[in-house]
C-alpha positions as CSV (number, residue, x, y, z in Angstrom):
1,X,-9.4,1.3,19.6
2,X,-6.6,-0.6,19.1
3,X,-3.5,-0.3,21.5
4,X,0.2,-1.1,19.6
5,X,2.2,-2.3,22.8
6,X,5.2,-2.8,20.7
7,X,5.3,1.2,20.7
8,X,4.4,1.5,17.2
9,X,1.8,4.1,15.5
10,X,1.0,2.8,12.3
11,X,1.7,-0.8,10.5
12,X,1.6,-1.3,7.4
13,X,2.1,-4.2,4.8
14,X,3.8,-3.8,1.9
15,X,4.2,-7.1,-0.5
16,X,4.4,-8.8,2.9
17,X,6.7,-6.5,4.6
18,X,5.4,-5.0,7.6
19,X,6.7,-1.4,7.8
20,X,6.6,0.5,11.1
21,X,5.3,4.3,10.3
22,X,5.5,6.8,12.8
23,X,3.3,9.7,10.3
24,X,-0.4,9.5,10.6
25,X,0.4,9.4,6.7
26,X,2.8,9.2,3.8
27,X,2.6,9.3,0.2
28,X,3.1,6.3,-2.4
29,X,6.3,7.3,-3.7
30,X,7.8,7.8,-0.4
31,X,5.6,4.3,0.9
32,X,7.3,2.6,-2.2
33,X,10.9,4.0,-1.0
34,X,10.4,2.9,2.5
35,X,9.8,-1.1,1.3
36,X,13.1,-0.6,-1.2
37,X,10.6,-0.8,-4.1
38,X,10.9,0.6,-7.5
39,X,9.9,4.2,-7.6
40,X,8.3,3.7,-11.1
41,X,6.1,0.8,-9.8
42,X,2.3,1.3,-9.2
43,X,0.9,1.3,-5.4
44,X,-2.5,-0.7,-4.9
45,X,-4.6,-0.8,-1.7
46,X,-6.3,-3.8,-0.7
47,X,-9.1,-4.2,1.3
48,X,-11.9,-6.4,1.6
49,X,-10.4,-8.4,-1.8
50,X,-10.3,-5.6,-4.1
51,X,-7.1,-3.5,-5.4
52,X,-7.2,-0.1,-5.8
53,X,-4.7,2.4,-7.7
54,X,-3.0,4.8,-6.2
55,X,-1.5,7.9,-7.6
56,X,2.7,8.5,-7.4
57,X,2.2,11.4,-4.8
58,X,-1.5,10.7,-3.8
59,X,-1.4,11.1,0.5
60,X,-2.7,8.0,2.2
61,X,-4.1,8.2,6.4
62,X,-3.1,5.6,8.4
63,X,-5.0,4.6,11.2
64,X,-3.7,3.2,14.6
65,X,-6.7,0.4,14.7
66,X,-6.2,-1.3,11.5
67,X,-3.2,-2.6,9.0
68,X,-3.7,-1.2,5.8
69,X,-2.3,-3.8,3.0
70,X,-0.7,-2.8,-0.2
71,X,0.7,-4.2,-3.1
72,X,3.3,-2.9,-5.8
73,X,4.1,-3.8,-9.2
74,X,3.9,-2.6,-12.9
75,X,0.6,-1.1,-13.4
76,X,-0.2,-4.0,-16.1
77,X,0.3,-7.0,-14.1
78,X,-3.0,-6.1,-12.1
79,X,-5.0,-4.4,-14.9
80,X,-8.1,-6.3,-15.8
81,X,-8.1,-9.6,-18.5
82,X,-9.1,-8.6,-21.8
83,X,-11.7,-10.1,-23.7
84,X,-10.8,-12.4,-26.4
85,X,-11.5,-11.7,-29.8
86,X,-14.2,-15.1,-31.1
């Protein structure tokens, strides 16, 4: 278990800000108000390389032993390529 001896609960990165959270969780919207982001941006989670969507109110855990990283932005700058017509 990991020990925070800089007295914090829960770190988090948004867009490469790291956000002290003293909840063991919070929602998107409020997550996306606490790193002064747009409220009408989408929330993705990243781990292990891949993004995944989260809803505007959906509640996200935070864990002590692990940073969870996040990204923000309009939901069509991380949507899939699509094919090309030949």
């Amino acid at each position: 278990m990991a020990y925070w001896d800089i007295g914090l609960n829960h770190i988090v990165d948004v867009d490469g800000q790291l956000l002290a959270i003293d909840a063991g969780s919070i929602d998107a919207t409020a997550l996306l108000a606490r790193a002064r982001r747009p409220a009408d941006h989408q929330l993705w989670l990243i781990r292990a390389g891949e993004r995944f969507a989260l809803a505007p109110r959906q509640v996200i855990p935070l864990s002590r032993d692990e940073v969870l990283f996040f990204e923000s932005g309009h939901a069509w700058q991380h949507s899939a390529p699509l094919p090309l017509a030949a």
